[in-house]
N, C-alpha and C positions, 0 to 999 in steps of 0.2 A: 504493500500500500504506500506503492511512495509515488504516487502522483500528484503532491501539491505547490506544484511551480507554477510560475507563470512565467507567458511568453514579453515579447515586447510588447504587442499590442495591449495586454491586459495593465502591462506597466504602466502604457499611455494613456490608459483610460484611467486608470488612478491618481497621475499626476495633472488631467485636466480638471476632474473632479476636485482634489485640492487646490488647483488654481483660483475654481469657479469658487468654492467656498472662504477660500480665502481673501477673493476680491469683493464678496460681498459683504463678509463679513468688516472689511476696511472701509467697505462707503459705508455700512452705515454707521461705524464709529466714528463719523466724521459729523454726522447729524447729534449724537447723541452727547450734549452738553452735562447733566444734569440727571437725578434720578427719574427725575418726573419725563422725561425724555424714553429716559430707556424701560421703565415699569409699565409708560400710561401712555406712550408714542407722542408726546404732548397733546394729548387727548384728542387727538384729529380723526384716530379711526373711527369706521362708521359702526355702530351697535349691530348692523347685522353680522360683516366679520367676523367682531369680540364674539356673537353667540355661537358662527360656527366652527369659531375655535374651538370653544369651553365644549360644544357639541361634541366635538371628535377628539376631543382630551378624553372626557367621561365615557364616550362608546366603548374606546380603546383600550381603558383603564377596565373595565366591565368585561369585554368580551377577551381580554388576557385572562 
């Protein structure tokens, strides 16, 4: 059972994935002054979002 290598391409797809999250993760540290920034988005987002966030938090949370 020693098949768990990877090839190049799997490599690549790994380090675009970390790209992607890492660039995103930079912009929005670049938004986020303050706790109220990062907790509550400065309260911009819209209520139906928040719900179907909380939504698929609790489904997830439930159906594990």
């Amino acid at each position: 059972m020693n098949n768990l290598h990877l090839n190049g391409l799997d490599w690549a797809a790994v380090a675009a994935y970390f790209a992607v999250t890492l660039t995103i993760a930079w912009r929005a540290k670049a938004r986020q002054t303050n706790a109220v920034e990062y907790f509550l988005d400065g309260r911009r987002t819209h209520w139906i979002i928040v719900s179907v966030s909380l939504w698929a938090t609790l489904f997830s949370t439930v159906s594990f």
